[in-house]
SEPA-973262 format. One line per field, with one value per residue (C-alpha): residue number from 0; residue in three letters; x negated, z negated, y. Coordinates in nm, 2 decimals. Layout:
N
drenba c(NUM/...);
drengu c(ALA/...);
x c(X/...);
z c(Z/...);
y c(Y/...);
# end
This chain:
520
drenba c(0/1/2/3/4/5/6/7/8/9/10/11/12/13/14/15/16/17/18/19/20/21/22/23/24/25/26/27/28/29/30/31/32/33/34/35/36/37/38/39/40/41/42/43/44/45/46/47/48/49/50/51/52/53/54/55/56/57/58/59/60/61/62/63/64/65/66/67/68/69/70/71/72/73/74/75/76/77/78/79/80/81/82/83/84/85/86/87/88/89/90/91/92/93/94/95/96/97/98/99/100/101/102/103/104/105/106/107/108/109/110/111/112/113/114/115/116/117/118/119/120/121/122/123/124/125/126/127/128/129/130/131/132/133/134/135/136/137/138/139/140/141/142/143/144/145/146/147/148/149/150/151/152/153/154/155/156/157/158/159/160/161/162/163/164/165/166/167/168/169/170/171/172/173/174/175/176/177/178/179/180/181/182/183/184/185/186/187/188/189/190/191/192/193/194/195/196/197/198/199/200/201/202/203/204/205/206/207/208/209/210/211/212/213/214/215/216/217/218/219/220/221/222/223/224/225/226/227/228/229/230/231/232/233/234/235/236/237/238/239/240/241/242/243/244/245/246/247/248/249/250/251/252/253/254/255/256/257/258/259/260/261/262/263/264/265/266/267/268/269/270/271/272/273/274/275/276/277/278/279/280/281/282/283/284/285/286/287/288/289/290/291/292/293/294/295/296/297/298/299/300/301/302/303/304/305/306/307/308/309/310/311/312/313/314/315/316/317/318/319/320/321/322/323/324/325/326/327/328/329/330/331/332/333/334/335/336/337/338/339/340/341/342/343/344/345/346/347/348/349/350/351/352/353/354/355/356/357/358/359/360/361/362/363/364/365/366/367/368/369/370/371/372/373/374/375/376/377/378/379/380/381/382/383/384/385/386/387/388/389/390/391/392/393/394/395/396/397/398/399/400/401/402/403/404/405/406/407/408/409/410/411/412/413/414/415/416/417/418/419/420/421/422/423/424/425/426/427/428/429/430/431/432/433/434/435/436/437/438/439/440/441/442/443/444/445/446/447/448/449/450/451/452/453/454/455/456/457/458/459/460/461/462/463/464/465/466/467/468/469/470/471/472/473/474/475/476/477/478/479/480/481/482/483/484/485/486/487/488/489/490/491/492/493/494/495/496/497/498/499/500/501/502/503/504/505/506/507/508/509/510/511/512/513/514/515/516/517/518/519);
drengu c(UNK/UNK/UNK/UNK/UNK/UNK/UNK/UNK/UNK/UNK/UNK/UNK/UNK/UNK/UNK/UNK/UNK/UNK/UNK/UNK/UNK/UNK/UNK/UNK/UNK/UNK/UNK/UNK/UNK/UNK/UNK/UNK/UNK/UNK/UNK/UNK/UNK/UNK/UNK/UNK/UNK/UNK/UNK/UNK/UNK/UNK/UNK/UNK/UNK/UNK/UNK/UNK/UNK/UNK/UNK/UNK/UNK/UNK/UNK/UNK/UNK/UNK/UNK/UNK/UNK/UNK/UNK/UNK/UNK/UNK/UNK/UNK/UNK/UNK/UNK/UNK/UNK/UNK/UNK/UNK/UNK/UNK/UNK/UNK/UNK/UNK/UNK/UNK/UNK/UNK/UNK/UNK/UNK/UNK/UNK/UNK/UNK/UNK/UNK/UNK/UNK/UNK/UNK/UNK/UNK/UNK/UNK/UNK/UNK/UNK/UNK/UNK/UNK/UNK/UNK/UNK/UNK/UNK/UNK/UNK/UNK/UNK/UNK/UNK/UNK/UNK/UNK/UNK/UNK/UNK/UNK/UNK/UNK/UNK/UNK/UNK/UNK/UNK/UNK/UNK/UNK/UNK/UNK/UNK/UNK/UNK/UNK/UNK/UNK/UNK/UNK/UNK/UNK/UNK/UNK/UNK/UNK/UNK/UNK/UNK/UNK/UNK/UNK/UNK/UNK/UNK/UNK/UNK/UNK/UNK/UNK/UNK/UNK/UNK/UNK/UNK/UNK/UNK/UNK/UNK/UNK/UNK/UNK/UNK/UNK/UNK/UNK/UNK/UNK/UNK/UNK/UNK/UNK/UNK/UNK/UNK/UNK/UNK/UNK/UNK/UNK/UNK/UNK/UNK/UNK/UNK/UNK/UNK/UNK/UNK/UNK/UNK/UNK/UNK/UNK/UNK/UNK/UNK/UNK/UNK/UNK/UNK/UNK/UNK/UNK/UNK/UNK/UNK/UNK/UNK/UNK/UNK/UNK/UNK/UNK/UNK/UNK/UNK/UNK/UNK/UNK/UNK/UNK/UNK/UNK/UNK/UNK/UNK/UNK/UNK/UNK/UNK/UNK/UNK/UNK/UNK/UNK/UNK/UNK/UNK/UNK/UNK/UNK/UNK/UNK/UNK/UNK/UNK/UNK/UNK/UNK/UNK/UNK/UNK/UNK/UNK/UNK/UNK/UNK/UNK/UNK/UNK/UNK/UNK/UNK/UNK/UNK/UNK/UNK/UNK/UNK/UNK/UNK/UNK/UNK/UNK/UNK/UNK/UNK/UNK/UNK/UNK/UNK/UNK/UNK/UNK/UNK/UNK/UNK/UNK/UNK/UNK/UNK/UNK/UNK/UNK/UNK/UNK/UNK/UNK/UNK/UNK/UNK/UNK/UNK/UNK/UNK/UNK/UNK/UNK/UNK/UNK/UNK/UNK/UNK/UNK/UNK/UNK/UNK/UNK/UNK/UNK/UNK/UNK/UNK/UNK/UNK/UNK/UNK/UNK/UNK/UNK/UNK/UNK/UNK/UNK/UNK/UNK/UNK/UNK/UNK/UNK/UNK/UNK/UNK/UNK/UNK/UNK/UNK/UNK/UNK/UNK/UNK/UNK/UNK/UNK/UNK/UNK/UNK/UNK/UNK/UNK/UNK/UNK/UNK/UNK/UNK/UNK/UNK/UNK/UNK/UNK/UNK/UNK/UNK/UNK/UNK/UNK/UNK/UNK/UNK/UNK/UNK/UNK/UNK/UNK/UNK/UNK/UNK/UNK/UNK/UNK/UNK/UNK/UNK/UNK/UNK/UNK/UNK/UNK/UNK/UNK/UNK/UNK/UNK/UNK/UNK/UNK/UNK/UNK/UNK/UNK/UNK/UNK/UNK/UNK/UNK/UNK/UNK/UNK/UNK/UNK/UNK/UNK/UNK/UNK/UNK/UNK/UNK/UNK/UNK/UNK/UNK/UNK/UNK/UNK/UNK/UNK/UNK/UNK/UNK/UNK/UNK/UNK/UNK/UNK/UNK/UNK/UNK/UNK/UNK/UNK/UNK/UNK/UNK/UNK/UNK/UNK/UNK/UNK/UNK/UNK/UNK/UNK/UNK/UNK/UNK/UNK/UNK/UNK/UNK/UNK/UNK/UNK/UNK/UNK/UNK/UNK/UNK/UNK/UNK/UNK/UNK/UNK/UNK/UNK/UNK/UNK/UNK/UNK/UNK/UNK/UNK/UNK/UNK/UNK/UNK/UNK/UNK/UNK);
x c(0.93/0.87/0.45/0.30/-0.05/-0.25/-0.24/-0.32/-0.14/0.12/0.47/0.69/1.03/1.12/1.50/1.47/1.58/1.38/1.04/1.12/1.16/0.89/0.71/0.58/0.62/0.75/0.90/1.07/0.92/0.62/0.47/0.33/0.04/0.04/0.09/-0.23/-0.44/-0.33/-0.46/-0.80/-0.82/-0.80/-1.04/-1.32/-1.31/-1.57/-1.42/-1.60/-1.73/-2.07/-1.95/-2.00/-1.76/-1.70/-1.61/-1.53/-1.21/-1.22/-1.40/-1.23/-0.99/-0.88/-0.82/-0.88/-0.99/-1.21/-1.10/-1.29/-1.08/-1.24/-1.09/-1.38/-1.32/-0.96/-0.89/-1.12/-0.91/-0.58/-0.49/-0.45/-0.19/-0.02/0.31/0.22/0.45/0.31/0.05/-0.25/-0.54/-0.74/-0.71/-0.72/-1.06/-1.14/-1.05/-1.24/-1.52/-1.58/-1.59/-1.85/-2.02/-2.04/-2.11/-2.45/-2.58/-2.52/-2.82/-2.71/-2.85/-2.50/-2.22/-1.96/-2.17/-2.12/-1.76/-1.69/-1.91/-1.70/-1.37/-1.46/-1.52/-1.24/-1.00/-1.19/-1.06/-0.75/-0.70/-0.70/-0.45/-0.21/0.06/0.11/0.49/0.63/0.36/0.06/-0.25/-0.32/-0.06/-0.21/-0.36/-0.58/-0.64/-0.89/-1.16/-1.43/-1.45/-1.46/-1.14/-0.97/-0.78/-0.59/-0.26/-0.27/-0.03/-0.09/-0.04/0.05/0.12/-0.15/-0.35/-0.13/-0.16/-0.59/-0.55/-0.40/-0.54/-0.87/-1.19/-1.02/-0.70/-0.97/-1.14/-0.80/-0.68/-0.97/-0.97/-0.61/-0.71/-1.00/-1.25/-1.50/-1.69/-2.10/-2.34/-2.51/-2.18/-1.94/-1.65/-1.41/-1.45/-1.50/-1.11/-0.97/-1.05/-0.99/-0.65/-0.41/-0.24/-0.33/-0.10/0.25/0.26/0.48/0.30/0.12/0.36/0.21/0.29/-0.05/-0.12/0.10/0.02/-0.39/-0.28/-0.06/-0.40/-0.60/-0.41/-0.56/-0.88/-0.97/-1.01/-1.13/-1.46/-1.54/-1.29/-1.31/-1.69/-1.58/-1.27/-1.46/-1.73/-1.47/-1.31/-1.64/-1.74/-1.38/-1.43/-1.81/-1.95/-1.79/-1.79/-2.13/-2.07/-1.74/-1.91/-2.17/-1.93/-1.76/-2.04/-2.19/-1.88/-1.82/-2.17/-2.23/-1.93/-2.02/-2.40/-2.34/-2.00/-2.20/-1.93/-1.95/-1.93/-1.88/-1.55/-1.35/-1.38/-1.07/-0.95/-0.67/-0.43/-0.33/0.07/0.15/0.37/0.56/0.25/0.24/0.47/0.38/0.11/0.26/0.26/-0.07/-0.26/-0.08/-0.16/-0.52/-0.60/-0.39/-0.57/-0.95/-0.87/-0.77/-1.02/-1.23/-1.13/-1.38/-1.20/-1.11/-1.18/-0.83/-0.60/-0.74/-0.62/-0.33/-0.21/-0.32/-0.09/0.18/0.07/0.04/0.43/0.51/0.32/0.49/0.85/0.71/0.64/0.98/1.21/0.98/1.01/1.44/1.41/1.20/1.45/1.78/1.65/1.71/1.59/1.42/1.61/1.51/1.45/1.61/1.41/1.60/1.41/1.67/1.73/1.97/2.34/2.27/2.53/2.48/2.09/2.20/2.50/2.30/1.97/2.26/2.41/2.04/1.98/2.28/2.26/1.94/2.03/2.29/2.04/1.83/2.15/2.25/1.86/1.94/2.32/2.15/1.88/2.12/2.36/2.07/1.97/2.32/2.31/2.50/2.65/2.85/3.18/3.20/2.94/2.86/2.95/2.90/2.55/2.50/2.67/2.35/2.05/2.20/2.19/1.83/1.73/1.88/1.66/1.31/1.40/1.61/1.63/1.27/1.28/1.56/1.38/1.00/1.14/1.31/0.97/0.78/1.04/1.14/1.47/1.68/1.84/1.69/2.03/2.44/2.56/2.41/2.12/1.90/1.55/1.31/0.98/0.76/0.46/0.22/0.38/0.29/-0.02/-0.10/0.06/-0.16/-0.48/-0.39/-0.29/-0.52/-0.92/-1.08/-1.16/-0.91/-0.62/-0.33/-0.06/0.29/0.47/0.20/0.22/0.60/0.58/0.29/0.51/0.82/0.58/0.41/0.68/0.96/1.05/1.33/1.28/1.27/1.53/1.26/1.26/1.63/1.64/1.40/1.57/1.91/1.92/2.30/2.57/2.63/2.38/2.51/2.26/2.47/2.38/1.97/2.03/2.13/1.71/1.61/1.66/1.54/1.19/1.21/1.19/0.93/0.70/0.73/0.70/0.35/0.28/0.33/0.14/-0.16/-0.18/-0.03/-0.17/0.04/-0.16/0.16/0.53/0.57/0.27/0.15/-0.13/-0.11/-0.47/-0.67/-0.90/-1.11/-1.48/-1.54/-1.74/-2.04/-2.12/-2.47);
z c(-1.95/-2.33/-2.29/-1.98/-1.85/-1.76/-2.00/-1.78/-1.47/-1.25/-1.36/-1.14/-1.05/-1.39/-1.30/-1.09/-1.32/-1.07/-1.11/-1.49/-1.49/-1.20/-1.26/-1.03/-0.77/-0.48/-0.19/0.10/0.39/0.32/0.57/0.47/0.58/0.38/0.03/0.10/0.23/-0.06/-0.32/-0.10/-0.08/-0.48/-0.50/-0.27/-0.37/-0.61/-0.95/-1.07/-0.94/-0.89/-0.64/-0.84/-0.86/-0.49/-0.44/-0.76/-1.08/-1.33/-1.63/-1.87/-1.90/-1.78/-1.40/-1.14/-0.79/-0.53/-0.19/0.13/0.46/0.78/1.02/1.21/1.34/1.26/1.54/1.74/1.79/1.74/1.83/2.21/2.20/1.85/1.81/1.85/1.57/1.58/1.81/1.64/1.88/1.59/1.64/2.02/1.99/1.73/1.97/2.28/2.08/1.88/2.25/2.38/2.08/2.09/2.44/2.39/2.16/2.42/2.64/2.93/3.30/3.38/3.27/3.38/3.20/2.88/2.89/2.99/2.62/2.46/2.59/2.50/2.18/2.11/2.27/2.02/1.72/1.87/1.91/1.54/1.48/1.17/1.16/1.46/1.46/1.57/1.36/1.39/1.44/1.06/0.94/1.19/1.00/1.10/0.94/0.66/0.81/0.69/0.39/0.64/0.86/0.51/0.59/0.27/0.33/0.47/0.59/0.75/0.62/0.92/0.77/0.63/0.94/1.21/0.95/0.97/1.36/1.32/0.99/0.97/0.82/0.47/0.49/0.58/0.26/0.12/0.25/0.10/-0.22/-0.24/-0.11/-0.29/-0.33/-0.09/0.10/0.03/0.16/0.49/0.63/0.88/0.67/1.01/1.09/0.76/0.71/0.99/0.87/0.47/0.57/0.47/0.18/0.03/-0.24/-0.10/-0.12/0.23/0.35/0.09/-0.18/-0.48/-0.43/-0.38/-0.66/-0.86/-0.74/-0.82/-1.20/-1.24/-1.15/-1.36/-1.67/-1.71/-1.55/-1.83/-2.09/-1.80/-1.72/-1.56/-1.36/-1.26/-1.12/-0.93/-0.78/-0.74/-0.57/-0.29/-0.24/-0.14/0.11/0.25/0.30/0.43/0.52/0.86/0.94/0.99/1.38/1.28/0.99/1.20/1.44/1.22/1.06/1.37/1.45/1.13/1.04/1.40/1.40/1.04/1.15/1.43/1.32/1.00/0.83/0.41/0.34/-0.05/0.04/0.13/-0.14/-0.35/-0.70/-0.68/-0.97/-0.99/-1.04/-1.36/-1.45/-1.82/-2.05/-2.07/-1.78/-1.51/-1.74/-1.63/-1.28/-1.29/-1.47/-1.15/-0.85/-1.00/-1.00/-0.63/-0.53/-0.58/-0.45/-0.15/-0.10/-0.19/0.21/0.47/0.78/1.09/0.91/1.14/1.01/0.60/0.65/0.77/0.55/0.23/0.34/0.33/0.08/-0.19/-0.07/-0.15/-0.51/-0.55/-0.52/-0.81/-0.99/-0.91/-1.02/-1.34/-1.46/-1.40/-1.59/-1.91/-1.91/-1.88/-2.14/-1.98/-1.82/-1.52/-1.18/-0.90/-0.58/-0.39/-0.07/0.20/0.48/0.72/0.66/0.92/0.79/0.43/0.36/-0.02/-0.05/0.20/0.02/-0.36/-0.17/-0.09/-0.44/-0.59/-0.38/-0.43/-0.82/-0.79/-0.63/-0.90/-1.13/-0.98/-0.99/-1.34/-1.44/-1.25/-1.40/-1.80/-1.72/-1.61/-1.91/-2.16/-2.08/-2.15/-2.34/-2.68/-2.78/-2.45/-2.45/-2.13/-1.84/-1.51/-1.31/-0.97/-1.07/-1.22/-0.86/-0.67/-0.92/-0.90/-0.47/-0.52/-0.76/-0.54/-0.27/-0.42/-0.59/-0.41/-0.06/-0.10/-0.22/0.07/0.37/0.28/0.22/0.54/0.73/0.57/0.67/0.29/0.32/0.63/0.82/0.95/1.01/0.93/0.65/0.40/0.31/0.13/0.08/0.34/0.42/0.72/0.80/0.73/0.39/0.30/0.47/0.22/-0.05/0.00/0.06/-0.30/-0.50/-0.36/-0.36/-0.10/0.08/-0.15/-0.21/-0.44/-0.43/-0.33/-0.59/-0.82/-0.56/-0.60/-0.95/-0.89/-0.65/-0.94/-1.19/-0.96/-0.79/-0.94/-0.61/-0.62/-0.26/-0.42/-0.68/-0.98/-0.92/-0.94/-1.26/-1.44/-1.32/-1.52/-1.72/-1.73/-1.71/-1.30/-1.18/-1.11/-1.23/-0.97/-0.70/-0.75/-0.46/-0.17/-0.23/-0.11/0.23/0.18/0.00/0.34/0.56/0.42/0.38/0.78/0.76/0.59/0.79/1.11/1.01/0.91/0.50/0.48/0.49/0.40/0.21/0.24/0.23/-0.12/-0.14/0.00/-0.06/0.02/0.18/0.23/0.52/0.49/0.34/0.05/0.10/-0.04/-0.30/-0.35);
y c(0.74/0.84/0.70/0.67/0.51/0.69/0.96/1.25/1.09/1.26/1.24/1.47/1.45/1.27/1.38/1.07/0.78/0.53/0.72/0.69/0.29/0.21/0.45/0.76/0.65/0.38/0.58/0.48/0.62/0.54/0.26/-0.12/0.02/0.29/0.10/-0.05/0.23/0.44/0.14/0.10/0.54/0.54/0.25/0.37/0.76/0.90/0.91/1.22/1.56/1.47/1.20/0.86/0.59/0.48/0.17/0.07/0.10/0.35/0.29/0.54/0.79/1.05/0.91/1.15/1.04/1.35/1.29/1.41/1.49/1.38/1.61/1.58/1.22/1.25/1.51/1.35/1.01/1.15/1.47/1.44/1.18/1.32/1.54/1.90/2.03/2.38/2.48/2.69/2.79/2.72/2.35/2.35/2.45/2.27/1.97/2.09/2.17/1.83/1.66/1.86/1.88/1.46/1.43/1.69/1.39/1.13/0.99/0.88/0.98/1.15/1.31/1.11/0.80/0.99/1.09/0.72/0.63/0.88/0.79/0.40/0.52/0.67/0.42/0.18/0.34/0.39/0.06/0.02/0.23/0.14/0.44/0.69/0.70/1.07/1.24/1.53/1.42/1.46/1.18/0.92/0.62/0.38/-0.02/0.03/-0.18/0.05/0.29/0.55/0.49/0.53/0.85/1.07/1.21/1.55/1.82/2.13/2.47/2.63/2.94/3.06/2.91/3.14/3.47/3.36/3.35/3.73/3.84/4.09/4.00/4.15/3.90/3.57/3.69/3.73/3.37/3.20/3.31/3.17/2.86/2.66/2.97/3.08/2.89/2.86/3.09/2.98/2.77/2.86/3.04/2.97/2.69/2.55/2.69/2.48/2.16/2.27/2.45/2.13/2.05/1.65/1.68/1.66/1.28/1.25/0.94/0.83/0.89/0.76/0.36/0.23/0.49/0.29/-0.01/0.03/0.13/-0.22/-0.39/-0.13/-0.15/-0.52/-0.48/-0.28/-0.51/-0.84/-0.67/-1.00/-1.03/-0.65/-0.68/-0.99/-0.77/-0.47/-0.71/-0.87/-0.51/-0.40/-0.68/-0.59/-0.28/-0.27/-0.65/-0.68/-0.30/-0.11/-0.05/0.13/0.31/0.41/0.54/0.71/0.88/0.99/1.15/1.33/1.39/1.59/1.73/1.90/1.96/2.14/2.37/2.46/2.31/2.31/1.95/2.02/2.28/2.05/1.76/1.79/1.66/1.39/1.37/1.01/0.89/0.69/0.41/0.30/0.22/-0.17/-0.18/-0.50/-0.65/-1.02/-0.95/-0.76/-1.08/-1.24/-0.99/-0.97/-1.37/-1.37/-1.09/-1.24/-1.53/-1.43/-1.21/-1.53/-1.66/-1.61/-1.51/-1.19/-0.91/-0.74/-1.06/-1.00/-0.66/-0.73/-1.05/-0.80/-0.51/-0.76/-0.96/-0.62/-0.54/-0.87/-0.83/-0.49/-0.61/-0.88/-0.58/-0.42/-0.70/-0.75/-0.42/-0.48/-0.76/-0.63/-0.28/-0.51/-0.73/-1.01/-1.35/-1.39/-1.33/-1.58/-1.59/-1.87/-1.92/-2.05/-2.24/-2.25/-2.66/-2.81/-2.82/-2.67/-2.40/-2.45/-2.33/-2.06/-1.99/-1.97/-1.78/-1.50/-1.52/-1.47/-1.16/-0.98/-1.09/-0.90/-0.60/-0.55/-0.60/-0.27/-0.12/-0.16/-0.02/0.26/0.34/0.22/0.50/0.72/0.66/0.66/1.00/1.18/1.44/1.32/1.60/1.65/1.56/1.54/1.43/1.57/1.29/1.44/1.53/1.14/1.00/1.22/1.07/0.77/0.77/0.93/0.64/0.40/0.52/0.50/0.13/-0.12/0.08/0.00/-0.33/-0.46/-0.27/-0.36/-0.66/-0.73/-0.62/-0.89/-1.09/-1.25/-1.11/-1.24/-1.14/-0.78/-0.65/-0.76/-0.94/-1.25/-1.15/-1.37/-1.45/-1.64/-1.71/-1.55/-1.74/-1.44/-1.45/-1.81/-1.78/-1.48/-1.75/-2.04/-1.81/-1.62/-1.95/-2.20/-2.20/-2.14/-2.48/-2.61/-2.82/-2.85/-3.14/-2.99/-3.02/-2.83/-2.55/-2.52/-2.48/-2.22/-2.04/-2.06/-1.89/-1.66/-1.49/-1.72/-1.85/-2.16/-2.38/-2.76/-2.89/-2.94/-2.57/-2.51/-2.70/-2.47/-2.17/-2.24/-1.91/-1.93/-2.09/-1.88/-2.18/-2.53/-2.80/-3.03/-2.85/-2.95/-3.21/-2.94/-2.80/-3.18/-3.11/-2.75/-2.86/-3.06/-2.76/-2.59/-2.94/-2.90/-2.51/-2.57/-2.88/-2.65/-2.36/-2.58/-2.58/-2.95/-3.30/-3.63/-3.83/-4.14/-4.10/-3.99/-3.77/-3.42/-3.16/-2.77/-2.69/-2.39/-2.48/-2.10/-2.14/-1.87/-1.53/-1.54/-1.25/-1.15);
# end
């Protein structure tokens, strides 16, 4: 990655040849979910020190983004169910003391009244969980319904928390200094500690791919200022028009819980360093993901299901991004992606749909091995090949590991496990399709939302669309008839799933039957 974007953004583990194509970085551990609460943490954190820039893109350069922990309401709706990894009384306090804290600020006539309140209420959020898997409390997630059930990543550094537990007043003092400085006269210095005493910049969870992701969109947001207020605009009614009874919540929770421990509020705000990607890197897909992007956010509909269409809906848009960014570093034409809908009896589309996925795994693949040879030392006569086999697994991991498995959970690549794979169609995925490339209250006739799907994500599902995908000479042109029958399938796919109406028997239209949000 000889020039990056941004500028000042994060560029470690460069040894990796896959952070150096795709930029820093996609990871495979990290959740769907987790792509898109990293994008929505960048977008709705304050951009500068003195806290402005919430809810919206940067405007300039450099890119930082101040994150606050809410370990407050975090500990409150996790940690009783959570892996204990290490136990530190600290937190065990912390977690009695937040509950009776809470119920002292409950009316009710008695106790058992308000620890039923408080249990509801913590059942609610729980019931919104989007990530608990075998983690500490601290690495639960929730859906980002609300600015403030927008969680960072956070990881616990238990050993400087045990040696506080033992250490005299001296080593505290000691502690904090090497931590983020001392804490401001008047607050609680302890328990201040326990919920600053994590580290936010391991990128474990949220590993930088909705980092990465937010920059592809960025990079051409900053020069549409149009169409940036109108994204900013939708974000915002995302994040905060169905959701002031869980931001209330929220804030009650946190807020007391900050009040009444003394708590420095401003201690434990911390500076993000954001990832980076290749400078003019995903600029096609990016002119894409931001026109699919508002318009989907354009659709009125359950705040739960937006969320949950637009986590899959972003993966989709990042393995765009991926096989874009294979194609521009090969130098070569564009790699598609035969759809097959499962059409009774047709071997041939399944057949080619297999062919196209392998032929774009090898094409990650030879990225990978070109970055690898590209970066030998030239006056070495010989090569380390044992050290070049290990980047190369490593690469691997963080590119097409990524692009098969994410894949496979959005269900566009069939089947989940064995042999064949190819690409599909899930229903959330063409629900997220139609919602992203057709106006709201819209239609489109379906052979003008075929060709929008070719140039869009360069899918191949009817045979005007197998014609135009004839890059070489590895694609029969005979072999346009087999994608009759499979243009067939997925007229009844979108007939079934409600975005088709047959206007006669040679003509259909692709609607979108959600009424636009209304901005102010």
């Amino acid at each position: 990655m000889n020039v990056k974007y941004p500028l000042n953004g994060s560029c470690k583990n460069l040894e990796n040849p896959a952070i150096r194509i795709y930029g820093n970085r996609f990871h495979s551990d990290q959740s769907l979910y987790e792509y898109l609460i990293e994008f929505l943490l960048v977008f709705s954190s304050a951009k500068a020190p003195d806290g402005t820039g919430e809810m919206s893109f940067h405007s300039d350069e450099p890119l930082y983004y101040f994150v606050k922990p809410r370990n407050g309401l975090r500990r409150f709706i996790f940690f009783d169910q959570a892996k204990r990894a290490k136990r530190i009384p600290g937190d065990e306090r912390a977690n009695e003391s937040i509950k009776k804290i809470l119920l002292k600020h409950i009316e009710a006539d008695k106790a058992s009244e308000k620890e039923e309140f408080l249990q509801a209420v913590q059942d609610l959020f729980r019931g919104y969980a989007a990530v608990l898997k075998n983690r500490s409390w601290c690495a639960q997630t929730l859906l980002p319904l609300c600015p403030e059930m927008i969680f960072c990543e956070e990881m616990p550094n238990d050993n400087i928390r045990l040696k506080w537990e033992k250490g005299s007043e001296a080593d505290r003092t000691s502690i904090l200094k090497k931590c983020h400085g001392p804490v401001a006269a008047g607050y609680s210095i302890e328990d201040t500690f326990y919920d600053d005493s994590f580290e936010l910049d391991r990128h474990n969870f949220l590993a930088r791919g909705g980092e990465v992701y937010y920059l592809h969109l960025l990079q051409v947001l900053k020069d549409a200022p149009e169409a940036k207020d109108r994204l900013q605009s939708l974000l915002v009614n995302l994040l905060i028009d169905k959701s002031s009874a869980f931001s209330q919540l929220a804030n009650w929770i946190q807020g007391t819980w900050e009040k009444e421990k003394n708590i420095d509020p401003n201690h434990l705000v911390r500076r993000m360093t954001i990832g980076c990607i290749p400078a003019g890197a995903y600029l096609k897909s990016g002119k894409f993901a931001v026109e699919e992007l508002t318009r989907f956010l354009s659709n009125e509909f359950h705040p739960v299901k937006r969320v949950e269409l637009l986590a899959k809906g972003i993966m989709l848009q990042i393995m765009r991004m991926q096989i874009e960014q294979t194609e521009e570093y090969l130098s070569r034409g564009r790699l598609p992606w035969i759809i097959d809908m499962h059409s009774s009896g047709n071997k041939t589309v399944r057949k080619l749909s297999a062919q196209s996925f392998t032929r774009i795994s090898e094409a990650i693949m030879s990225a990978i091995n070109k970055e690898i040879i590209n970066s030998r030392d030239p006056h070495e006569e010989e090569h380390n090949l044992t050290e070049e086999y290990r980047l190369f697994v490593k690469a691997r991991k963080e590119s097409l590991d990524i692009f098969k498995s994410k894949g496979k959970e959005i269900q566009c690549i069939i089947p989940l496990n064995g042999p064949d794979e190819r690409f599909s169609i899930s229903e959330d995925v063409i629900k997220f399709l139609v919602l992203s490339l057709v106006p709201a209250g819209g239609k489109m006739d379906l052979d003008c939302f075929l060709t929008k799907l070719y140039d869009h994500y360069s899918f191949v599902i009817g045979p005007d669309e197998y014609k135009r995908c004839q890059m070489t000479d590895e694609l029969d042109k005979g072999l346009s008839d087999s994608f009759t029958s499979n243009k067939g399938a997925f007229q009844k796919f979108l007939k079934d799933a409600g975005f088709l109406r047959d206007l006669s028997d040679a003509t259909s239209i692709v609607v979108n039957p959600y009424k636009g949000v209304e901005i102010a």
